[in-house]
VMD Tcl script that builds the backbone (N, CA, C; Angstrom):
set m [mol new atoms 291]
animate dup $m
set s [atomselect $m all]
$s set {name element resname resid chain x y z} {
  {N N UNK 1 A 0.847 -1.170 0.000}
  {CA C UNK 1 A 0.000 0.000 0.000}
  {C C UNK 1 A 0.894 1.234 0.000}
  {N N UNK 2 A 0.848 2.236 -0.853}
  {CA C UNK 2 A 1.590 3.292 -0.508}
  {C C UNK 2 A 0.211 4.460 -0.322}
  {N N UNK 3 A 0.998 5.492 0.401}
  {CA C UNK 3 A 0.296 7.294 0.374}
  {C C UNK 3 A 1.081 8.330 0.072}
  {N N UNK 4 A 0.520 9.231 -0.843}
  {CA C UNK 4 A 0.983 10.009 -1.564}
  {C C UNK 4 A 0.403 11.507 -0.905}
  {N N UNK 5 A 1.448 12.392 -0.740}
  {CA C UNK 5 A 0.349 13.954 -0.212}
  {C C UNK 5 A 1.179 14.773 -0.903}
  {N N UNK 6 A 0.723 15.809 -1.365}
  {CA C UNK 6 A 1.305 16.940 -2.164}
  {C C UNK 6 A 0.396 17.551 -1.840}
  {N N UNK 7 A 1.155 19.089 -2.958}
  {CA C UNK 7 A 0.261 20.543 -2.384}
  {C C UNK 7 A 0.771 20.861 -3.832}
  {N N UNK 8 A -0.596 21.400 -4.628}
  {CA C UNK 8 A 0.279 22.450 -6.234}
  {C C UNK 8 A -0.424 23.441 -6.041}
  {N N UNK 9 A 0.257 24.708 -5.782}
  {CA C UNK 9 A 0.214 26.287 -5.606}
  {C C UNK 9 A -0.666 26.695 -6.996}
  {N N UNK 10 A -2.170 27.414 -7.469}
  {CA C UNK 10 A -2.132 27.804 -8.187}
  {C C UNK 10 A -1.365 29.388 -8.284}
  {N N UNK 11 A -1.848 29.742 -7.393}
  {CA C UNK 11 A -1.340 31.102 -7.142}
  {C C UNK 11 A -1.210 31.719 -6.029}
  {N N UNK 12 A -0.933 32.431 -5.541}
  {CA C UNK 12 A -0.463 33.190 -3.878}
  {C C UNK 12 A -1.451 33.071 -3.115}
  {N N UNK 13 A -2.957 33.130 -3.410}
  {CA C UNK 13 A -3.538 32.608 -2.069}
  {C C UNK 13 A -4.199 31.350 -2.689}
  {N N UNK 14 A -4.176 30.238 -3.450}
  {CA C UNK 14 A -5.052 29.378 -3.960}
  {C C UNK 14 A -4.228 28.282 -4.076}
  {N N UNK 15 A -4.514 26.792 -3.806}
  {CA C UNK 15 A -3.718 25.935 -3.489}
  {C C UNK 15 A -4.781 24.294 -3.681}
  {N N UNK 16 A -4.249 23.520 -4.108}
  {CA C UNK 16 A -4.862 22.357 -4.243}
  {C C UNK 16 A -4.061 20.915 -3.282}
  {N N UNK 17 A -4.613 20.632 -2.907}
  {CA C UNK 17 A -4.443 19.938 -1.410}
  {C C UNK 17 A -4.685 18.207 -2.176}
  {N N UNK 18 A -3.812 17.726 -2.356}
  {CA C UNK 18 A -4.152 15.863 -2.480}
  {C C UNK 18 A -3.572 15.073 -1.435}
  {N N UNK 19 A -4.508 13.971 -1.410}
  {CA C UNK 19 A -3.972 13.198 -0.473}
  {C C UNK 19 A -4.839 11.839 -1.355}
  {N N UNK 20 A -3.859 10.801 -1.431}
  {CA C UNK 20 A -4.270 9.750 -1.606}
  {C C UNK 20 A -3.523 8.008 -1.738}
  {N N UNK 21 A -4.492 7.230 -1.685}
  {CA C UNK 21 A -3.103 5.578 -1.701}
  {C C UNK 21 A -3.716 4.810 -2.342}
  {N N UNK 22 A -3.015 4.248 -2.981}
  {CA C UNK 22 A -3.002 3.086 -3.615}
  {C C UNK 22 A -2.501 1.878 -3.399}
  {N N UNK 23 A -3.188 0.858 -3.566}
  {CA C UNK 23 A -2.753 -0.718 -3.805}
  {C C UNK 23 A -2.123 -1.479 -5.200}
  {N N UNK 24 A -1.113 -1.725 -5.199}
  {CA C UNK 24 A -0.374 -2.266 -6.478}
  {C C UNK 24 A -1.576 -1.243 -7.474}
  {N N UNK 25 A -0.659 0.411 -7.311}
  {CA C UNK 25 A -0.677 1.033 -8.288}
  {C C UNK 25 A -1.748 1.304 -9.012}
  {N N UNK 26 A -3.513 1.059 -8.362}
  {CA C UNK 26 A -4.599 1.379 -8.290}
  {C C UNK 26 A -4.764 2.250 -6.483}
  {N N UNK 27 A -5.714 3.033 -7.570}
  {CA C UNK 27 A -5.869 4.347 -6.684}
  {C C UNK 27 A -7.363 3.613 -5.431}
  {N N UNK 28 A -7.576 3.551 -4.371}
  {CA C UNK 28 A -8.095 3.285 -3.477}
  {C C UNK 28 A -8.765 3.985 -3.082}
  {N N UNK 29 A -8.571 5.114 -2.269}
  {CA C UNK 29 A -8.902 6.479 -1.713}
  {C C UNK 29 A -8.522 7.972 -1.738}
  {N N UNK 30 A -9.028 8.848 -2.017}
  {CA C UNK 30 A -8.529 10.034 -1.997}
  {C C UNK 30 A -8.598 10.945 -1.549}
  {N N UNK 31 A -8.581 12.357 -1.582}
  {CA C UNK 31 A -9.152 13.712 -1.352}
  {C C UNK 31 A -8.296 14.120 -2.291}
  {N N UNK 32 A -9.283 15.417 -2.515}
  {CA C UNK 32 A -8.391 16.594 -3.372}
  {C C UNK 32 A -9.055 17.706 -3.089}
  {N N UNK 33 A -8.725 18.551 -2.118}
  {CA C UNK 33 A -9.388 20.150 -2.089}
  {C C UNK 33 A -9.114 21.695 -2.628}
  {N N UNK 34 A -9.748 22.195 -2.653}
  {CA C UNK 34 A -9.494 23.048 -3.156}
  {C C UNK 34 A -9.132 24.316 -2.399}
  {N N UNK 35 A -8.268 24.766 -1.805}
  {CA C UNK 35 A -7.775 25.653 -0.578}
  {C C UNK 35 A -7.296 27.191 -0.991}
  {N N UNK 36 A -7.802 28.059 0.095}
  {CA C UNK 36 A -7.489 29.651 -0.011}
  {C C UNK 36 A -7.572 29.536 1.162}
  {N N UNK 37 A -6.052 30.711 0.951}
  {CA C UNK 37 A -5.353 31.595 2.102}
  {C C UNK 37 A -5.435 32.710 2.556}
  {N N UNK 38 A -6.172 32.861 3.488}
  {CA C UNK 38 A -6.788 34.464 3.885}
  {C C UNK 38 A -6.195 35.024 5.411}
  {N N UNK 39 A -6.391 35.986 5.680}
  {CA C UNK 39 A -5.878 36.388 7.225}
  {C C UNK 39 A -6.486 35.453 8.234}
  {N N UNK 40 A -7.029 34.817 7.922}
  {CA C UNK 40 A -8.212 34.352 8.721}
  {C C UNK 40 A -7.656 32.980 8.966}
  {N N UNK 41 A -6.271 32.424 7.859}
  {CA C UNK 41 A -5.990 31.071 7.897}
  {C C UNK 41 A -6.604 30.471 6.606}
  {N N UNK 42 A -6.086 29.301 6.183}
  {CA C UNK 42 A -6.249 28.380 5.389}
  {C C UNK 42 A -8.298 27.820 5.123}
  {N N UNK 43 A -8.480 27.959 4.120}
  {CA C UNK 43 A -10.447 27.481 3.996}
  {C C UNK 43 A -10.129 26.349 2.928}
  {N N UNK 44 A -11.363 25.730 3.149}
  {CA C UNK 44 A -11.530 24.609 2.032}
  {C C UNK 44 A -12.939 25.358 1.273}
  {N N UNK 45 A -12.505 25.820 -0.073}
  {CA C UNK 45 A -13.680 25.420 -0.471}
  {C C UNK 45 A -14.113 24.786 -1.274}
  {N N UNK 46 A -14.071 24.026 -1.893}
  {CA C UNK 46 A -14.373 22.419 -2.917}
  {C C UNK 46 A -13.416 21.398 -2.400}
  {N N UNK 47 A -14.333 19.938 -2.306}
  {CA C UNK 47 A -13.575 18.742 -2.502}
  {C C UNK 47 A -13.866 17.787 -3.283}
  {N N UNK 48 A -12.991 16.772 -3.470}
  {CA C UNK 48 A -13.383 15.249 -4.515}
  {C C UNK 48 A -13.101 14.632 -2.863}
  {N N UNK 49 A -13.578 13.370 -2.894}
  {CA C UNK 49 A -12.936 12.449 -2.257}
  {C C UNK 49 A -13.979 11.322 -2.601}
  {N N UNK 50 A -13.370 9.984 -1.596}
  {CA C UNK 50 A -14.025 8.751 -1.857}
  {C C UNK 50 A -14.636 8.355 -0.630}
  {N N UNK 51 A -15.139 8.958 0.439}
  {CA C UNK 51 A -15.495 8.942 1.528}
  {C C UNK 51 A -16.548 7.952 1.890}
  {N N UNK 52 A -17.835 7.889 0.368}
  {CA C UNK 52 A -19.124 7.208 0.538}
  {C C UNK 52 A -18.777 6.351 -0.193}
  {N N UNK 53 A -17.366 5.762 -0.748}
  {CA C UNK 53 A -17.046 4.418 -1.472}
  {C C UNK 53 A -17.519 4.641 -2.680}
  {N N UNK 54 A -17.644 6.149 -3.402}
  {CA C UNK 54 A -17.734 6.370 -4.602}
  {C C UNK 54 A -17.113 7.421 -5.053}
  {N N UNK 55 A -16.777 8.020 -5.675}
  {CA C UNK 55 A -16.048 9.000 -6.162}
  {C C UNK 55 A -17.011 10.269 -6.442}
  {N N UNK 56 A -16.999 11.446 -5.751}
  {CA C UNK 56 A -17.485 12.644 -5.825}
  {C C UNK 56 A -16.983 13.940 -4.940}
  {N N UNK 57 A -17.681 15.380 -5.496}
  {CA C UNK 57 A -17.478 16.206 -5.549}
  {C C UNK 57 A -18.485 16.914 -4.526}
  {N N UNK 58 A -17.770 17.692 -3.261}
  {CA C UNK 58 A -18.388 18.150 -2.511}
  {C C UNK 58 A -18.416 19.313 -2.744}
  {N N UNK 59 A -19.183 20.663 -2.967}
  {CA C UNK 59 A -20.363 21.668 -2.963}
  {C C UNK 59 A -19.971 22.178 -1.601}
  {N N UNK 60 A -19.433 23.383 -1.275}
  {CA C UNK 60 A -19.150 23.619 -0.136}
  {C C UNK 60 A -19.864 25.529 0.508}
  {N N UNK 61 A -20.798 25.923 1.189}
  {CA C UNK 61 A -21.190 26.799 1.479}
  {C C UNK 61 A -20.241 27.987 1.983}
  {N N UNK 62 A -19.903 28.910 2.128}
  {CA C UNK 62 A -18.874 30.265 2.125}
  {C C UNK 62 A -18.194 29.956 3.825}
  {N N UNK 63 A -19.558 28.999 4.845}
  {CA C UNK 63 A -18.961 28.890 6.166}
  {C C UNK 63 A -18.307 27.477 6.028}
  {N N UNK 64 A -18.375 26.876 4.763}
  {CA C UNK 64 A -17.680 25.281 4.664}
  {C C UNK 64 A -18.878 24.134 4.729}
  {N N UNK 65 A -20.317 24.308 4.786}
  {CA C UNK 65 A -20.843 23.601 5.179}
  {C C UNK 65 A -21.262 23.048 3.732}
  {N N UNK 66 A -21.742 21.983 3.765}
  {CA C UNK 66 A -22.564 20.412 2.641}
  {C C UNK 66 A -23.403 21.590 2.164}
  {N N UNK 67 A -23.668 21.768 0.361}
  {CA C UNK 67 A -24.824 22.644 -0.252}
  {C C UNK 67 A -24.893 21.253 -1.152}
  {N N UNK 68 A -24.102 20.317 -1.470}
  {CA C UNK 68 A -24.371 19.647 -3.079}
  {C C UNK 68 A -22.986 18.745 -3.341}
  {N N UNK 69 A -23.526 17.918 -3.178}
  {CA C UNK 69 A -22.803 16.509 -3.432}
  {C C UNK 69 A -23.145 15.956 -4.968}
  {N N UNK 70 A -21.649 15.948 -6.054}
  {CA C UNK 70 A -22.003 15.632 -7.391}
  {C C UNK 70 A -21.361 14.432 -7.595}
  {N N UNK 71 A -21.812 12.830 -7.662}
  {CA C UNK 71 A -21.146 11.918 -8.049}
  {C C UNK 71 A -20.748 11.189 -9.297}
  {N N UNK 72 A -19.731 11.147 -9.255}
  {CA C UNK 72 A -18.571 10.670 -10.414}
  {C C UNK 72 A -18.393 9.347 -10.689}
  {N N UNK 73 A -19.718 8.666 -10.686}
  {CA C UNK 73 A -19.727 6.962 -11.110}
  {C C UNK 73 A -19.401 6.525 -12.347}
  {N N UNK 74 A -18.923 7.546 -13.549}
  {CA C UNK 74 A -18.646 6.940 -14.391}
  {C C UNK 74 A -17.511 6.806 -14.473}
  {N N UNK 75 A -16.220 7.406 -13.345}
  {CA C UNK 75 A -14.823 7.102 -13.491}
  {C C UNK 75 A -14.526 6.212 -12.565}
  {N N UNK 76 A -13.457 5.871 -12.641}
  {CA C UNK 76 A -12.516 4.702 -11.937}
  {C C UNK 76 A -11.900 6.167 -11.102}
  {N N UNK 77 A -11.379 5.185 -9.487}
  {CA C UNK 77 A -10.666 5.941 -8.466}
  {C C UNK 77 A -9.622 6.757 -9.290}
  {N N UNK 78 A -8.666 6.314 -9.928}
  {CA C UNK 78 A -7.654 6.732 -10.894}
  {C C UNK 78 A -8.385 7.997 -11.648}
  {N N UNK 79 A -8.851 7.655 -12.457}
  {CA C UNK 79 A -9.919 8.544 -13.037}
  {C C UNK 79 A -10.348 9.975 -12.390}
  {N N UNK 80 A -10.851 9.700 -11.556}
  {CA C UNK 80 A -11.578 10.770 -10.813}
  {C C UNK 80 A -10.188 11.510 -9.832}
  {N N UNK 81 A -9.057 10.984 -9.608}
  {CA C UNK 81 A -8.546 11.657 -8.759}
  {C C UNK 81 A -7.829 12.506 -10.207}
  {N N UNK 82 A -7.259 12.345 -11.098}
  {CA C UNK 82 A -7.001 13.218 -12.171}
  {C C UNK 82 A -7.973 14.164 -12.615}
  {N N UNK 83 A -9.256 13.689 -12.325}
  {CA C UNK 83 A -9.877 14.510 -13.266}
  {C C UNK 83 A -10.176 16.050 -11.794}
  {N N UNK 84 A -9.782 15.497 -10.999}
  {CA C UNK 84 A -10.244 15.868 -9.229}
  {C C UNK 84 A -9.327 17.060 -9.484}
  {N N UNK 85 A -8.222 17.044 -9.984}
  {CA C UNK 85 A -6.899 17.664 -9.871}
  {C C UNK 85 A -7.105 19.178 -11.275}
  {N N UNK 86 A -7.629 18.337 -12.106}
  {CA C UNK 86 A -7.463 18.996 -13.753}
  {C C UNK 86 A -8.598 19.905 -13.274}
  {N N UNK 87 A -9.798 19.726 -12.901}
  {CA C UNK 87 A -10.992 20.571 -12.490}
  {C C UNK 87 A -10.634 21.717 -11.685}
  {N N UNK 88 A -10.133 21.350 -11.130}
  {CA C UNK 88 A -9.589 22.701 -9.443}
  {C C UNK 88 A -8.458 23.795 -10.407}
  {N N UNK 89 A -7.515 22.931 -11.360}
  {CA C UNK 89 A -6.394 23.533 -12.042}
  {C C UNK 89 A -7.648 24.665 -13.166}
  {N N UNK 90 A -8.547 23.982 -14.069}
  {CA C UNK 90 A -8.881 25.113 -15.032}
  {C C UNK 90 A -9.995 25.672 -14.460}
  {N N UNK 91 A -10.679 24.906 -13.071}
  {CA C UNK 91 A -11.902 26.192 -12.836}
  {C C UNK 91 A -12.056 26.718 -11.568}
  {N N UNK 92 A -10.681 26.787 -10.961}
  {CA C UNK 92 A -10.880 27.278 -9.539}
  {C C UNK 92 A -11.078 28.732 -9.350}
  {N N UNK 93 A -11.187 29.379 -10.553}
  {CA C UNK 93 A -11.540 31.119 -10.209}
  {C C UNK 93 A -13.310 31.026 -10.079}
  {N N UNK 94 A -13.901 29.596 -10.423}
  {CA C UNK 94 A -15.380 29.865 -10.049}
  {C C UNK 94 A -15.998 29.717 -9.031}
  {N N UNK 95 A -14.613 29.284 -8.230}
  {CA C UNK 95 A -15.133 29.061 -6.752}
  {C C UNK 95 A -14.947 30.040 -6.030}
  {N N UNK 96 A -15.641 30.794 -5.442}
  {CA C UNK 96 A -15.680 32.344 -4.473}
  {C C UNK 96 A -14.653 31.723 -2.686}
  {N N UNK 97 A -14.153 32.757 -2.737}
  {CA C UNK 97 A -13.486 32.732 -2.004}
  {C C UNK 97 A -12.698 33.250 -1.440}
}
mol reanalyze $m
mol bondsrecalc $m
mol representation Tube
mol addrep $m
């Protein structure tokens, strides 16, 4: 089993947060959030993860709270944690924050 954690900076306050492991090189579990840096400290606001044993996208309210859970059953763990990554990279200016 290995775990993997990184951090890719989009820009000075915006940051994408992974964490995830795999078994012989299939992806298992993940997170991937979507993070801003304010005086206030570090916020989450979007995540992927595999929490409900499926792959989706958490909807997050301005105080952090559950608005909308979007699930990603047509990808594989692998799948979805790339696509988890590529999403936050071209559309994280639509997330307010």
């Amino acid at each position: 089993m290995g775990h993997e954690a990184f951090v890719i900076w989009i820009n000075e306050s915006r940051y994408i947060a992974v964490d995830f492991v795999t078994v012989q090189g299939e992806v298992v579990s993940f997170v991937v959030r979507l993070m801003t840096c304010g005086p206030d400290g570090d916020r989450i606001l979007s995540r992927f993860d595999t929490a409900h044993g499926v792959a989706h996208q958490d909807l997050l309210t301005p105080h952090g709270n559950l608005r909308e859970k979007l699930w990603l059953r047509e990808f594989t763990l692998n799948q979805a944690l790339d696509h988890a990554i590529d999403h936050f990279k071209a559309h994280h200016e639509a997330y307010p924050g």
